[in-house]
C-alpha positions, 0 to 999 in steps of 0.5 A: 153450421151443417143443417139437419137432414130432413128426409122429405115425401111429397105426394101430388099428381101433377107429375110436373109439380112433383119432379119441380119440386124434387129438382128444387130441393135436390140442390138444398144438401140439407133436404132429401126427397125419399118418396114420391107419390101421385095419389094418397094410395100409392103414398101409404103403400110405399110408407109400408114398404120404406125402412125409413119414414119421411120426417115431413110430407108435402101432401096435395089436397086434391088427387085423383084416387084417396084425397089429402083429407082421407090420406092424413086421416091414415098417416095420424092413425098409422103414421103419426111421426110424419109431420103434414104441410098441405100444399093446395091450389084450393088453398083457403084461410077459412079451412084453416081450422078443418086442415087443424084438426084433420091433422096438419101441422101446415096449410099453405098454398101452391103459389108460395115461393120455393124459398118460402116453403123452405122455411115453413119446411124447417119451421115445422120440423123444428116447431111442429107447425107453422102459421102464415101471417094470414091466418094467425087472425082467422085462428085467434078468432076461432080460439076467443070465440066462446068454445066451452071449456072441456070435462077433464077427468082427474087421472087426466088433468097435466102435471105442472112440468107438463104445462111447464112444457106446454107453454114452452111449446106453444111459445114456438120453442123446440125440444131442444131449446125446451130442455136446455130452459128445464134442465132436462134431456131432449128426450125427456121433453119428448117423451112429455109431450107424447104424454100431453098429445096423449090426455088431451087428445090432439093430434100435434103442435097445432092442436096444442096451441089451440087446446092452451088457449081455449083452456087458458093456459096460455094468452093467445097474443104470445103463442104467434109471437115471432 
């Protein structure tokens, strides 16, 4: 079965950990690398310049000029299709709940194998997030803390088909699968969940899961299922 294409960008300035992985991923037929850039400065200028926005971003945290925190914080205003996995050797699980909510659907470290960061490629696109095993631990313990629960305003409360697609999201189904199981159209479901991001507020999949959880919507034990 042919996979889907991803269109990939990755941005770090270590021009060796750049052309490695552009080698690497120029052998996977299904992975196409359309931008590259040292710097967070020159990555959002070519994100101008391109007809074609990179799916997914493999962004480095630590750079030389505009950082990987400054640089998510344009692609989330700007650019918010283009999915983040911060690829670090600053890679630490307790900043697990910061790279969350400055945006990142993925926080994972430089020293991950090349097979492995495929997957988590694949998983994000397909799922909009990705949790190592490491750090579903860290992030249960941040949503079962006592964080209060959120004033919502009437005109924002979900609709029961949007917490229907919620949960269904937080249960790591994709789009496609999600409207398969609601007999509704792929884009349907998209557009239902532009609606969810837009009144709760979050910034992607992630933020989700954990705004199911902390309203509980959802038990947290099943959100990293599988």
């Amino acid at each position: 079965m042919n996979k889907t294409t991803l269109n990939l960008a990755i941005v770090d300035d270590d021009n060796l950990v750049v052309e490695l992985l552009k080698k690497h991923f120029i052998d996977r037929t299904h992975i196409k690398v359309g931008i590259t850039a040292y710097d967070g400065v020159d990555f959002i200028q070519k994100l101008k310049k391109t007809d074609t926005l990179p799916d997914l971003v493999l962004l480095d945290l630590s750079m030389q000029g505009m950082n990987g925190v400054d640089t998510m914080a344009i692609l989330k205003k700007e650019f918010s299709s283009i999915k983040i996995i911060v690829l670090s050797s600053h890679y630490n699980r307790s900043f697990m709940g910061f790279m969350l909510k400055s945006g990142a659907n993925a926080f994972i470290p430089k020293e991950l194998s090349l097979d492995k960061l495929l997957y988590v490629l694949e998983e994000v696109h397909d799922k909009g997030h990705y949790f190592l095993p490491e750090q579903i631990d860290v992030i249960k313990e941040q949503l079962l803390t006592n964080t209060p629960r959120p004033p919502l305003d009437k005109d924002n409360l979900l609709s029961e088909r949007e917490i229907e697609v919620l949960k269904l999201i937080c249960l790591q189904f994709t789009a496609k699968e999600i409207g398969e199981k609601l007999f509704i159209t792929q884009r349907t479901v998209e557009g239902h969940k532009n609606r969810i991001l837009l009144k709760t507020g979050v910034k992607n999949t992630a933020g989700l899961v954990i705004y199911s959880v902390q309203n509980k919507l959802i038990n947290p034990e099943e959100c990293f299922l599988g």
